[in-house]
gemmi code that builds the backbone of each chain (N, CA, C; Angstrom):
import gemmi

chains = {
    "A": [
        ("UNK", (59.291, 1.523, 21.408), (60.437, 2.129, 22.099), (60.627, 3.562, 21.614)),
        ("UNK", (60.898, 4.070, 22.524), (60.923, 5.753, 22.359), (62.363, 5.883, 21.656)),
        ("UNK", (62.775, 6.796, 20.405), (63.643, 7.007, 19.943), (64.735, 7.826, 20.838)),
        ("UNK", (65.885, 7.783, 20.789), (66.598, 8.852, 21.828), (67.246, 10.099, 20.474)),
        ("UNK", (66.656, 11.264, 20.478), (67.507, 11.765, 19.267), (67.861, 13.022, 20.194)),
        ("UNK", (68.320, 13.078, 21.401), (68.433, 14.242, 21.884), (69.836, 15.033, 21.650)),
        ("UNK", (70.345, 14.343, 21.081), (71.697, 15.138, 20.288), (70.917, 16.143, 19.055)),
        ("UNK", (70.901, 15.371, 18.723), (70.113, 15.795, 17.229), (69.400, 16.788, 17.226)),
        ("UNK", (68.091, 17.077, 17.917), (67.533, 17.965, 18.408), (68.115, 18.949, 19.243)),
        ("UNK", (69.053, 19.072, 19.968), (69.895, 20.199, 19.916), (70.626, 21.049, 19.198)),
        ("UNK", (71.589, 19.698, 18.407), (72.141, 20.659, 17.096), (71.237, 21.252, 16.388)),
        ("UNK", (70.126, 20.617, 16.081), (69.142, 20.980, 15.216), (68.752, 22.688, 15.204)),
        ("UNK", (68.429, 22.472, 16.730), (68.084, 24.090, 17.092), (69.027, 24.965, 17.098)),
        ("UNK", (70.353, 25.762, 17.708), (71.394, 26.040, 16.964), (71.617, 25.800, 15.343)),
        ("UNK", (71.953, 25.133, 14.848), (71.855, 25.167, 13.326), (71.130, 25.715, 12.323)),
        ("UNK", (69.994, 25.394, 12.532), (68.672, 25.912, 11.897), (68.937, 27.576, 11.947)),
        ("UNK", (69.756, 28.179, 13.237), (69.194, 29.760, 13.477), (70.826, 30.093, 12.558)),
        ("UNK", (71.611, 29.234, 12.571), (73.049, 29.828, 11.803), (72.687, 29.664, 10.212)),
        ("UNK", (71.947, 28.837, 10.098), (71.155, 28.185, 8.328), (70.473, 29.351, 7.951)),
        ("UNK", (69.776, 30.087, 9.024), (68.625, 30.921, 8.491), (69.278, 32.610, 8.185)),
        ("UNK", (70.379, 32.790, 9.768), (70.917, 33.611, 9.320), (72.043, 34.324, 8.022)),
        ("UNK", (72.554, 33.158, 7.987), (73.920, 32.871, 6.547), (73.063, 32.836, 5.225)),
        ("UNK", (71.627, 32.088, 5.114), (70.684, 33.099, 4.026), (70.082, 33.669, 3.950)),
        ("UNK", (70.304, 34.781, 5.287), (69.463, 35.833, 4.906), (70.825, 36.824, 3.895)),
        ("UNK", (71.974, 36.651, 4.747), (73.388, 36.701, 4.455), (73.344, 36.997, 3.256)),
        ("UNK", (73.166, 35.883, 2.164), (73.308, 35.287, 1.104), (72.145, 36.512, -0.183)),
        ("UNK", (71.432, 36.197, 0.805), (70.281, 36.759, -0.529), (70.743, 38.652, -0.844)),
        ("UNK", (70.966, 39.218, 0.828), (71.234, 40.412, 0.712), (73.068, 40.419, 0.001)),
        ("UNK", (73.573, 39.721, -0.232), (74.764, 40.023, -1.059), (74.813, 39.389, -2.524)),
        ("UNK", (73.237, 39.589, -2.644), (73.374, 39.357, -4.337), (73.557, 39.926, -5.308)),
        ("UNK", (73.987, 41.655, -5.020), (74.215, 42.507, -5.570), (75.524, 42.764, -5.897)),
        ("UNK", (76.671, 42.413, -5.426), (77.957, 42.338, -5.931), (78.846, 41.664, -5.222)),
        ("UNK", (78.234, 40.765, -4.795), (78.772, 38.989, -4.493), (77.820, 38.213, -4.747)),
        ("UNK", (78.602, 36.631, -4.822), (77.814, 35.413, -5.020), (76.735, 35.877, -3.718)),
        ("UNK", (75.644, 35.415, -4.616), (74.463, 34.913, -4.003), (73.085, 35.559, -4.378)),
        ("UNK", (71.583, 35.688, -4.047), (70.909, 36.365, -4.712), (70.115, 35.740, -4.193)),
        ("UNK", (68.387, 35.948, -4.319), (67.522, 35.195, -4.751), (67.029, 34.172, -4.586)),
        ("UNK", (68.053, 33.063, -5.391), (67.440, 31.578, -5.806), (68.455, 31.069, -4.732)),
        ("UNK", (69.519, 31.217, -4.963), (70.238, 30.687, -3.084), (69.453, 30.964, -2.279)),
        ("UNK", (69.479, 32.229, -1.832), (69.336, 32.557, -0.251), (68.007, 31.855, -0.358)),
        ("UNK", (66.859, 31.655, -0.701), (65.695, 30.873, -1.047), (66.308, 29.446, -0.732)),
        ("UNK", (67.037, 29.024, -1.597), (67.745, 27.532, -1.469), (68.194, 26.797, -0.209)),
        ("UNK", (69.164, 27.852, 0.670), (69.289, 27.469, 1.886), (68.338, 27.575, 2.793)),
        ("UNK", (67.274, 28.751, 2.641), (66.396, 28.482, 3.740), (65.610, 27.434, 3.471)),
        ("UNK", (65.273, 26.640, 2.486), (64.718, 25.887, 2.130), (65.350, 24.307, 2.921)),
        ("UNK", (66.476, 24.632, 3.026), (67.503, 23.540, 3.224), (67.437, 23.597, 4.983)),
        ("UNK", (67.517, 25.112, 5.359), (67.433, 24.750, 7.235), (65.548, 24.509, 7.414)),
        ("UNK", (64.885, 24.452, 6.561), (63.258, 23.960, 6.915), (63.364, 22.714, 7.138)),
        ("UNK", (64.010, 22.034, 5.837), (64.101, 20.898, 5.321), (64.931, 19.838, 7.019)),
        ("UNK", (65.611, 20.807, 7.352), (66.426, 19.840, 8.375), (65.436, 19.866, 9.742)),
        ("UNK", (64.614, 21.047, 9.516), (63.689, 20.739, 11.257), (62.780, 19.973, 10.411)),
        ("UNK", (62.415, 19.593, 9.473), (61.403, 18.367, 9.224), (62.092, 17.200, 9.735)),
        ("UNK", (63.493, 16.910, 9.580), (64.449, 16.110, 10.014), (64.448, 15.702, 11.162)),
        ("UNK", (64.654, 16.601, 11.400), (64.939, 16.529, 13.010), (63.659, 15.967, 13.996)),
        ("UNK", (62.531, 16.862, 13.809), (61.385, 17.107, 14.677), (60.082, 16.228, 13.161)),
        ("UNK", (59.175, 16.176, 13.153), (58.294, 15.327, 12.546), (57.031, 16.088, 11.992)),
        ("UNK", (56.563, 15.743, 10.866), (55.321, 17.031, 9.796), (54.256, 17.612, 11.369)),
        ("UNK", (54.087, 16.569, 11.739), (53.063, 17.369, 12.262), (53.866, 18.567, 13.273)),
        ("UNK", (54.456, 18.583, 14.068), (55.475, 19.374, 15.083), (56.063, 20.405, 14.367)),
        ("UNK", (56.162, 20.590, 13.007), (56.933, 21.824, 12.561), (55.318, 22.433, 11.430)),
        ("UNK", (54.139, 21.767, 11.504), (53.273, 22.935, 10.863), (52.398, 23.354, 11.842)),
        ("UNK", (52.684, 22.699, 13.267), (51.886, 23.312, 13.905), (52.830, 24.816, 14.552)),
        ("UNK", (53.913, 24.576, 14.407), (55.046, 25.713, 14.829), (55.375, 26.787, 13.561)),
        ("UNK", (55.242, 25.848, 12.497), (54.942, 26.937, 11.366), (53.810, 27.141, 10.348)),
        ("UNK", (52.535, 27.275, 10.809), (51.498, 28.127, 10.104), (51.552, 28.103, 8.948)),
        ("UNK", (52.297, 27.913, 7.836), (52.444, 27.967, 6.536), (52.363, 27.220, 5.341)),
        ("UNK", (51.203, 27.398, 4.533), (50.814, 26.505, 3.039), (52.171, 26.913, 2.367)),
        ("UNK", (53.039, 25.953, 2.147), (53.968, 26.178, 1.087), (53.798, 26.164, -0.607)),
        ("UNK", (52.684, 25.933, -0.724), (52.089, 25.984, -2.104), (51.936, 27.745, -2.084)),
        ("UNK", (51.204, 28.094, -1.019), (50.640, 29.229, -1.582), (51.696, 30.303, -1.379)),
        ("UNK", (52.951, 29.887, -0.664), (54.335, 30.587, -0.581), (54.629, 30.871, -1.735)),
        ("UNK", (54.998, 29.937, -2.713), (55.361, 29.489, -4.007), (54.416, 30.757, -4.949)),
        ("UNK", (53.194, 30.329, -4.923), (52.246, 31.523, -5.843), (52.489, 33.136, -5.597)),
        ("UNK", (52.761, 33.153, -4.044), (52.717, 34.545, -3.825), (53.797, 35.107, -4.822)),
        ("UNK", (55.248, 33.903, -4.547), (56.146, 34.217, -4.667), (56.357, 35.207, -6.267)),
        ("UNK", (55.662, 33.628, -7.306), (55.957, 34.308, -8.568), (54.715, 35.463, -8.578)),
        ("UNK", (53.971, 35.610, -8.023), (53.280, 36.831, -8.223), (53.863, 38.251, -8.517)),
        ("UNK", (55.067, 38.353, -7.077), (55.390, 39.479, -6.500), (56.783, 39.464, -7.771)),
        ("UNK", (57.353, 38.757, -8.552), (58.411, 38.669, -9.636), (57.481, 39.538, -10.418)),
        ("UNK", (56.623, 38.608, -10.962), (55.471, 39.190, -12.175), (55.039, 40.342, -12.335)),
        ("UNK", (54.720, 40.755, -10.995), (54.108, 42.412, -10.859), (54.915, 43.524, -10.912)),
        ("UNK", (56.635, 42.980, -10.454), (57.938, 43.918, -9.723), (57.815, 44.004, -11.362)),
        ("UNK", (58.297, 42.877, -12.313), (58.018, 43.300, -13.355), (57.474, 43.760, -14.515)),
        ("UNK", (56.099, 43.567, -14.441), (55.319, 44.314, -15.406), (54.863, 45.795, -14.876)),
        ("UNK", (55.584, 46.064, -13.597), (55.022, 47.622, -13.339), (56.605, 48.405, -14.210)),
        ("UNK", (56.929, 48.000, -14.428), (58.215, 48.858, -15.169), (57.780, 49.601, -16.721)),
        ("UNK", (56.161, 48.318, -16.964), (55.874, 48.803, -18.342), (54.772, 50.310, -18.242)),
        ("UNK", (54.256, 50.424, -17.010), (53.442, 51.642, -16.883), (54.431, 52.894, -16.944)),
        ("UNK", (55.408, 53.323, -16.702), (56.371, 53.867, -16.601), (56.918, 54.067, -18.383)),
        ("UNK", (56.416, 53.308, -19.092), (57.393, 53.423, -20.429), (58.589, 52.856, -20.415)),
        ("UNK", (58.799, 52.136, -19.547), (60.510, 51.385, -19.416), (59.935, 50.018, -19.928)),
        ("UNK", (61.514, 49.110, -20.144), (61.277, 48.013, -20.819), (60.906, 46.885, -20.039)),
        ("UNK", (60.665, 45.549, -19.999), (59.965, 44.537, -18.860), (61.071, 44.169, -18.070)),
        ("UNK", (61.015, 44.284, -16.926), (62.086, 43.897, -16.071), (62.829, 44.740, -15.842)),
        ("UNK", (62.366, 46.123, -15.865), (63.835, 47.391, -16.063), (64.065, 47.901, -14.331)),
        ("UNK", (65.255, 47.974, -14.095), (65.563, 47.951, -12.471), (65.937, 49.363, -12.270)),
        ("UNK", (65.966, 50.068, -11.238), (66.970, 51.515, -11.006), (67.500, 51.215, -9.331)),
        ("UNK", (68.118, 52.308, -9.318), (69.119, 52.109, -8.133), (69.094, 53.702, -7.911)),
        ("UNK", (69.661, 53.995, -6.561), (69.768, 55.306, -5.996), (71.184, 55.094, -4.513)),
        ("UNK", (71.453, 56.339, -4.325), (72.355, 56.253, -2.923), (71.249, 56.808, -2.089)),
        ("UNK", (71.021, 56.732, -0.686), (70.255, 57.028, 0.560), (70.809, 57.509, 1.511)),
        ("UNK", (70.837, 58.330, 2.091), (71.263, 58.110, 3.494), (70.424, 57.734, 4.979)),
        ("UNK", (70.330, 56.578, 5.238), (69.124, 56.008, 5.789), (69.757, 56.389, 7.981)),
        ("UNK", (69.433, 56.866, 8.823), (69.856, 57.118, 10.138), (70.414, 56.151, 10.574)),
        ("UNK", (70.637, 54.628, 10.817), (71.582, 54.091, 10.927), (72.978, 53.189, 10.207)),
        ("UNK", (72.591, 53.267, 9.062), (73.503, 52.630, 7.937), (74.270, 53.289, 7.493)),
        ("UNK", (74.016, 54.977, 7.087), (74.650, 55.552, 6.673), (74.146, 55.708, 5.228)),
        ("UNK", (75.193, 56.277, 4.515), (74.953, 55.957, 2.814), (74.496, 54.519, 2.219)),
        ("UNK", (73.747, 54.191, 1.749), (73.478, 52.923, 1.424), (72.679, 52.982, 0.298)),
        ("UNK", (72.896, 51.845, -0.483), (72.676, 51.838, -2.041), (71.386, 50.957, -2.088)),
        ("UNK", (70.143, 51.328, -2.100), (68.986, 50.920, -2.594), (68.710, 50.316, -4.180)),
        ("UNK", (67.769, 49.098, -4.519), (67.979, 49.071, -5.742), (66.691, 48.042, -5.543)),
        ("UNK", (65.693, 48.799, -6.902), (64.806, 47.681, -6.725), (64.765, 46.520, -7.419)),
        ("UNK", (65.876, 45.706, -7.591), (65.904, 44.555, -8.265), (65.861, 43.830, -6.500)),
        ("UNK", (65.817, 44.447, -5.645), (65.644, 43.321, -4.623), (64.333, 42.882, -4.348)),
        ("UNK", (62.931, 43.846, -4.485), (61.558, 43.487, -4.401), (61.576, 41.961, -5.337)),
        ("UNK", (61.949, 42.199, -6.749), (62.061, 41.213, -7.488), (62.920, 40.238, -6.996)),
        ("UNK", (64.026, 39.647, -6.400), (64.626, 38.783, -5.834), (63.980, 38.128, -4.532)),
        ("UNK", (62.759, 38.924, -3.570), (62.093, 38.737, -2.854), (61.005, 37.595, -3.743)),
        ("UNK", (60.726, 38.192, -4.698), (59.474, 37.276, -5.531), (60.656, 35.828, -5.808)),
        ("UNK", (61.268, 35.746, -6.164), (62.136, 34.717, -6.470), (62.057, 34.033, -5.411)),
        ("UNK", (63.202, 34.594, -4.275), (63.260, 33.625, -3.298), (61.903, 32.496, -2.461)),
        ("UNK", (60.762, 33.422, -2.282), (59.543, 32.873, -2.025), (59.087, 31.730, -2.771)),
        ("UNK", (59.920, 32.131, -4.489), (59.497, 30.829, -5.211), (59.835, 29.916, -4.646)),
        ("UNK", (60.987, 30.212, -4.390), (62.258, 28.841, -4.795), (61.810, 27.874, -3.226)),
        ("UNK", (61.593, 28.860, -1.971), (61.273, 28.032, -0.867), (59.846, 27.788, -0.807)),
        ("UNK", (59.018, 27.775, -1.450), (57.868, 27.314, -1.407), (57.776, 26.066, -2.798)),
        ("UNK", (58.725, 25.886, -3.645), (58.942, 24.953, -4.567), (59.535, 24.106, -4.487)),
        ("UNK", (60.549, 24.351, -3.462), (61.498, 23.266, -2.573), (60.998, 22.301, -1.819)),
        ("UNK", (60.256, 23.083, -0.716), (59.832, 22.902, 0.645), (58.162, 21.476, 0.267)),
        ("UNK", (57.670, 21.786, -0.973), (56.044, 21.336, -1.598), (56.764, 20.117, -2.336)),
        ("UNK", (57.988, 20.248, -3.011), (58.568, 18.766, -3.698), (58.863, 17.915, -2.547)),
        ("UNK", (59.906, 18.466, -1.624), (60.246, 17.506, -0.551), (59.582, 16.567, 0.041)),
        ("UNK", (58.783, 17.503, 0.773), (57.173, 17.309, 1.498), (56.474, 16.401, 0.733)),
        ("UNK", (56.008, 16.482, -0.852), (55.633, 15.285, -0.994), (56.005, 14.331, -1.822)),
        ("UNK", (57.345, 14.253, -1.777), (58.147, 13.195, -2.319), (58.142, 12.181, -0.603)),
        ("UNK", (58.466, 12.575, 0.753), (58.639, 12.052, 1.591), (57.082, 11.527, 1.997)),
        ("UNK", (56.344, 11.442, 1.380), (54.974, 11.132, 1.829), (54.246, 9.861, 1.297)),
        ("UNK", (54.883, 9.673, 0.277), (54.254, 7.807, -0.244), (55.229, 7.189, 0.979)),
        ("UNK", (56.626, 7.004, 1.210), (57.013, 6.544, 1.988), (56.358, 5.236, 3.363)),
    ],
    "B": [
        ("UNK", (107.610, 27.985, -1.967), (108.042, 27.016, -0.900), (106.260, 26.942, -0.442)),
        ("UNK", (105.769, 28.078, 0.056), (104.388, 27.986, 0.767), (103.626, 27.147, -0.261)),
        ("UNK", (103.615, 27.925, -1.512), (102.675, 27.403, -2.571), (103.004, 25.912, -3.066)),
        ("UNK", (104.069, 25.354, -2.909), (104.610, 24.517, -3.027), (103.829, 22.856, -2.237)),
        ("UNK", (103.917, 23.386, -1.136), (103.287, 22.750, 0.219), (101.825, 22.572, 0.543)),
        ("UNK", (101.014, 23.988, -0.138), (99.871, 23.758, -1.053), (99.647, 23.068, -1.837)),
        ("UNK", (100.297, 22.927, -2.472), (99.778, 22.070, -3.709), (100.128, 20.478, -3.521)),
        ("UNK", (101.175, 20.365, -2.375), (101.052, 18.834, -1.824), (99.900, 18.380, -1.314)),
        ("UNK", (99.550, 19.555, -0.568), (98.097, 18.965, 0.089), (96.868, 18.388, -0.383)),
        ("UNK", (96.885, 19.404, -1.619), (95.050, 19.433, -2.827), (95.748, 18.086, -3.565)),
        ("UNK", (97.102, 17.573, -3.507), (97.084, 16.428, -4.590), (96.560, 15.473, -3.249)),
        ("UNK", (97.080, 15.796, -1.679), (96.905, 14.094, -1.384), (95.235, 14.351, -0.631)),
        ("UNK", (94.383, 16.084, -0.664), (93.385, 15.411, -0.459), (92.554, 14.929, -2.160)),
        ("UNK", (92.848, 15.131, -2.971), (92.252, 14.573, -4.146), (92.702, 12.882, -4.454)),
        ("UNK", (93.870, 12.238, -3.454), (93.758, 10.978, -3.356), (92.971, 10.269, -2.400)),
        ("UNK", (92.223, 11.492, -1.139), (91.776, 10.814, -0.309), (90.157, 10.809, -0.612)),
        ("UNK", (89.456, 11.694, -1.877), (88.525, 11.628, -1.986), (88.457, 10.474, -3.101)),
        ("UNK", (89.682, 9.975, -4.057), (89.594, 9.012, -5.139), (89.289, 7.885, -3.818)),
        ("UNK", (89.838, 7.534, -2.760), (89.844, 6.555, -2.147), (88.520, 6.539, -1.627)),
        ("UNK", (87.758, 7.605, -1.189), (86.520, 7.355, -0.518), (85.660, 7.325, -1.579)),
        ("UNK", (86.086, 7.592, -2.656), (84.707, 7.634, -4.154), (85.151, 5.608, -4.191)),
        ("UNK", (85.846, 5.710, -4.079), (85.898, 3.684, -4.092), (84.815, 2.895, -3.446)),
        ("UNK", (85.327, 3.684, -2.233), (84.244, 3.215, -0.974), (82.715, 3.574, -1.225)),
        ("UNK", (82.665, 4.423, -1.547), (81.079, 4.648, -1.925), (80.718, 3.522, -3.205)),
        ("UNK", (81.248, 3.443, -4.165), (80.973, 2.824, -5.238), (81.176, 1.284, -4.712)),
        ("UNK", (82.377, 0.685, -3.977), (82.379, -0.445, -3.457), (81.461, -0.738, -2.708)),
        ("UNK", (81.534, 0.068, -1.484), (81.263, -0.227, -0.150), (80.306, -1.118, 0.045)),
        ("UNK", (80.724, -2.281, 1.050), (79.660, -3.684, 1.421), (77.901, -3.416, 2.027)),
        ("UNK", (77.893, -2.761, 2.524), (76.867, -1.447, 3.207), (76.780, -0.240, 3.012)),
        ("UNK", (75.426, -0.031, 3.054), (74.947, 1.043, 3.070), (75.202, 2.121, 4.487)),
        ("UNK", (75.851, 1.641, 5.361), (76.608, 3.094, 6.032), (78.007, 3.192, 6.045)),
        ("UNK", (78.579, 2.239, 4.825), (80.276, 2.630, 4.600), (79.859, 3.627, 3.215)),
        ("UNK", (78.906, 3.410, 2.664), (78.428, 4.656, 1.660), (78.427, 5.871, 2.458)),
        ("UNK", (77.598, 5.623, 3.386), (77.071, 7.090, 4.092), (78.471, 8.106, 4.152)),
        ("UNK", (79.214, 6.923, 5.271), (80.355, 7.591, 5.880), (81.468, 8.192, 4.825)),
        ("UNK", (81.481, 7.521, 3.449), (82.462, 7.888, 2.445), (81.656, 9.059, 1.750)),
        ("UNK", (80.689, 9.100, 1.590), (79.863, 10.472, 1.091), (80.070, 12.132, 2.139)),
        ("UNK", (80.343, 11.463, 3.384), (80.261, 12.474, 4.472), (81.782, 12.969, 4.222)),
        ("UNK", (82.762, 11.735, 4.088), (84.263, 12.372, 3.835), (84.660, 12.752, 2.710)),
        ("UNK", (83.729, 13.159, 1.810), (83.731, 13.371, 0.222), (83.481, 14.793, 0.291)),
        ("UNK", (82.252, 15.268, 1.076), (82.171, 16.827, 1.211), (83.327, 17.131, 1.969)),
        ("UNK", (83.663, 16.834, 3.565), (84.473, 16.828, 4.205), (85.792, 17.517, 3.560)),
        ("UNK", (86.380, 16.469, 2.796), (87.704, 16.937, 1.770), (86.900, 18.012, 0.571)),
        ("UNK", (86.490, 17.799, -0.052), (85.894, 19.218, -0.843), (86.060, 20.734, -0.275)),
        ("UNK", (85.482, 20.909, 1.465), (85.899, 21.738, 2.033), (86.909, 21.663, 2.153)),
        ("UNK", (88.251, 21.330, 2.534), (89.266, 21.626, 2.831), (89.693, 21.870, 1.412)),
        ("UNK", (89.640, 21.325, 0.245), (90.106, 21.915, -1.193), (89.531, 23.016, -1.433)),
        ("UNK", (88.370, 22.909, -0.719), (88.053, 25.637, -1.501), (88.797, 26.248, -0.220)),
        ("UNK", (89.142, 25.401, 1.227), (89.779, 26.521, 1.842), (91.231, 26.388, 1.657)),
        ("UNK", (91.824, 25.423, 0.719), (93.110, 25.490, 0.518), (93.446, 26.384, -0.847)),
        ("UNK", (92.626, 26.144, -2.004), (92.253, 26.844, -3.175), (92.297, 28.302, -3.147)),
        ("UNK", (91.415, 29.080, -1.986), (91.139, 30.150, -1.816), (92.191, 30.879, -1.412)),
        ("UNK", (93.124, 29.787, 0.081), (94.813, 30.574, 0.332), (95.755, 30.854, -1.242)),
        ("UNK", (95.118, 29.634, -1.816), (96.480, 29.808, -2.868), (96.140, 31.106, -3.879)),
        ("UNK", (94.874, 31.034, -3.848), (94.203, 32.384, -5.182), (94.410, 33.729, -4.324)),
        ("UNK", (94.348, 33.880, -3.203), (94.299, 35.260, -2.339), (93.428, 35.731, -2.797)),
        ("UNK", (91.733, 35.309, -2.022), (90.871, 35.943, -1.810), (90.053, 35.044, -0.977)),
        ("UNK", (88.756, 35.876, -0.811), (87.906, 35.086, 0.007), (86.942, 35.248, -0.793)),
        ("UNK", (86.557, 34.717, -1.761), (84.923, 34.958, -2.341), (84.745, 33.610, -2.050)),
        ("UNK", (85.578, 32.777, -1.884), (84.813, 31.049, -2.592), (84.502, 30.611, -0.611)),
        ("UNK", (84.558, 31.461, 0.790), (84.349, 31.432, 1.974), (82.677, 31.027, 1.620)),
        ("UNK", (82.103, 31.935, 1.306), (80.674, 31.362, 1.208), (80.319, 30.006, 0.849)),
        ("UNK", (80.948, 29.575, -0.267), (80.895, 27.619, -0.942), (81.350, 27.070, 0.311)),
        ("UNK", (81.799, 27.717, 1.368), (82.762, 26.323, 2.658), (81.065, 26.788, 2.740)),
        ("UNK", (80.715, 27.386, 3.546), (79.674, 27.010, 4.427), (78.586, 26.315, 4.059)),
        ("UNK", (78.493, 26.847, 2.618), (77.001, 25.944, 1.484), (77.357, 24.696, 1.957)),
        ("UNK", (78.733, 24.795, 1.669), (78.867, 22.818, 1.358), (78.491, 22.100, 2.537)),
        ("UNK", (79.265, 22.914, 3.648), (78.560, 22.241, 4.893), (77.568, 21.991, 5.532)),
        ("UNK", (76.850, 23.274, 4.978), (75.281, 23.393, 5.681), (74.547, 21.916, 4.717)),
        ("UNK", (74.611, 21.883, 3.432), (74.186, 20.814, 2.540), (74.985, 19.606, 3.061)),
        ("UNK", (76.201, 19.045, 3.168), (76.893, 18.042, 3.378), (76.203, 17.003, 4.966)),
        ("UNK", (76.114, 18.401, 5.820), (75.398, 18.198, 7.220), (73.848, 17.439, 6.804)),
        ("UNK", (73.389, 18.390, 6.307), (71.514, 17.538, 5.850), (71.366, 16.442, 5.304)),
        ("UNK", (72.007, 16.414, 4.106), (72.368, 15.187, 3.516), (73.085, 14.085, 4.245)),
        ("UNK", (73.735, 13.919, 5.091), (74.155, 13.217, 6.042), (73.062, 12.474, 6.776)),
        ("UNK", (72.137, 13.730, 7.701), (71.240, 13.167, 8.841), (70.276, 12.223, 8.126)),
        ("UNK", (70.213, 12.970, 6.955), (69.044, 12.253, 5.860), (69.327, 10.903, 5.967)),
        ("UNK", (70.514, 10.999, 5.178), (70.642, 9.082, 5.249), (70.828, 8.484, 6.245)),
        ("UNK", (71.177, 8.940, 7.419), (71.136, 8.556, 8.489), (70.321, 8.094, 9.198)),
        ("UNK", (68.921, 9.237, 8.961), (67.601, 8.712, 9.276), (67.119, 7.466, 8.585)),
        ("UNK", (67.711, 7.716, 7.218), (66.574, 6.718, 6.651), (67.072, 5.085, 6.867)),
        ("UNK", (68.198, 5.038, 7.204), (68.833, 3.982, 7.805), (68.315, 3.156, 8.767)),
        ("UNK", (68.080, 4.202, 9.741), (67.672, 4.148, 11.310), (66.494, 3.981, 11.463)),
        ("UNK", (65.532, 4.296, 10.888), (63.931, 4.081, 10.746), (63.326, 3.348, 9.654)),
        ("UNK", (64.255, 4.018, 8.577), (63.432, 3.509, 7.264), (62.534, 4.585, 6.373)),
        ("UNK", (61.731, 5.482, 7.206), (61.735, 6.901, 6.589), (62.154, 7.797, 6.555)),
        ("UNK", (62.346, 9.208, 5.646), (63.100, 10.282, 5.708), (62.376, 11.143, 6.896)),
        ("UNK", (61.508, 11.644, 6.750), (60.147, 12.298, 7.691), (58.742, 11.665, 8.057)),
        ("UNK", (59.186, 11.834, 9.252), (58.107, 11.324, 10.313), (56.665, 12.145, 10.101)),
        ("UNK", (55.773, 11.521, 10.216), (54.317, 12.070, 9.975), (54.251, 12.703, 11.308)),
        ("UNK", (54.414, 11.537, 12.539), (54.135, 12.113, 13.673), (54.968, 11.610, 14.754)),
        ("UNK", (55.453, 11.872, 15.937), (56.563, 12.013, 16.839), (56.227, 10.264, 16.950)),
        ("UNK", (57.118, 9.510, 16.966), (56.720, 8.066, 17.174), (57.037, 7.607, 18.829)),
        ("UNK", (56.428, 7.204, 19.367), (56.185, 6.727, 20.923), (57.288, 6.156, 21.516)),
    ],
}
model = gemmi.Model(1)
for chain_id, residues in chains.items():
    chain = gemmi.Chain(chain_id)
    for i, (resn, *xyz) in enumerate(residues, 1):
        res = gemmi.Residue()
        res.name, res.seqid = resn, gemmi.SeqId(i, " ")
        for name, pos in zip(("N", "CA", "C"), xyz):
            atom = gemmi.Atom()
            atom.name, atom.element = name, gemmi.Element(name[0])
            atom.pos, atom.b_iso = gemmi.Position(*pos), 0.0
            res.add_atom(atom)
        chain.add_residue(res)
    model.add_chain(chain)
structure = gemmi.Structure()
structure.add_model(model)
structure.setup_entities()
């Protein structure tokens, strides 16, 4: 018997795009509000997690292309490198700077490269999420 | 008087989550768990958006939505696994 989940699969779709947008939200206000990084990573991890839910492994890797293992590696790569290039410079490991911009549509806006490094994070966190889930739901 | 009326509220939803933490810990079935877990976040949200009137600010606006976006997944989850028996489907079942 064919399952009926056609509720489900609606919310699903709506949701997923308010999940994805609220952490992108999240990660870009990690600079002087809650959030950063390992959230905004966390929730997107969490709206993946619900179209596995919703829709079934095979239907969401053929729609999404992506080894989540090798998400995960890139991820701490791009931490590792944001930070050991601070030591060519003579600065200390992990050392961040910041500047004001004036970029043509934003206006003044405050650049800071502790976000390259929060980029390496987040990649962790959803490719470490996304690889436990995945195969915790698989002896099943 | 306002704050007053506040603080009636966070006491009787903190009796309505003691009552549904019963139900989860009691409950005869496994979807009077579900449903008391679902009204457990449920009231949680309404305690950071009652919390937040009484503090005058909005930083803790972001925790409503976490909780929900998490409260929501965690929900379907058990829901699914109820309904089928697995969390995720290998492949679309017929």
């Amino acid at each position: 018997m064919k399952p009926n989940d056609v509720i489900l699969h609606s919310v699903t779709k709506v949701a997923v795009v308010i999940i994805l947008t609220f952490s992108i939200y999240l990660f870009y206000g990690g600079h002087h509000n809650p959030g950063g990084g390992f959230i905004g990573g966390l929730s997107v991890a969490s709206g993946l997690v619900l179209l596995y839910l919703a829709f079934d492994i095979e239907t969401v890797r053929n729609n999404i292309p992506v080894d989540f293992k090798i998400v995960a590696a890139v991820g701490v790569l791009i931490a590792v490198l944001t930070g050991v290039s601070s030591l060519f410079i003579g600065k200390p490991f992990l050392n961040q700077a910041f500047g004001y911009f004036d970029l043509p549509i934003f206006g003044k806006t405050e650049l800071a490269t502790a976000v390259l490094f929060d980029v390496g994070v987040a990649l962790a966190v959803i490719g470490t999420a996304v690889t436990i889930i995945l195969s915790i739901s698989e002896d099943g | 008087m306002f704050t007053h009326f506040l603080m009636g509220c966070l006491f009787f939803l903190i009796l309505s989550i003691l009552a549904a933490l019963y139900r989860v810990i009691k409950g005869p079935s496994m979807s009077d768990r579900v449903m008391a877990l679902d009204n457990i976040g449920i009231n949680l949200l309404a305690g950071v958006a009652i919390l937040s009137i009484l503090l005058h600010t909005h930083a803790f606006l972001d925790i409503i939505l976490l909780l929900g976006i998490l409260s929501f997944v965690g929900t379907i989850a058990f829901a699914r696994y109820i309904e089928r028996g697995v969390v995720i489907e290998h492949k679309h079942s017929e």
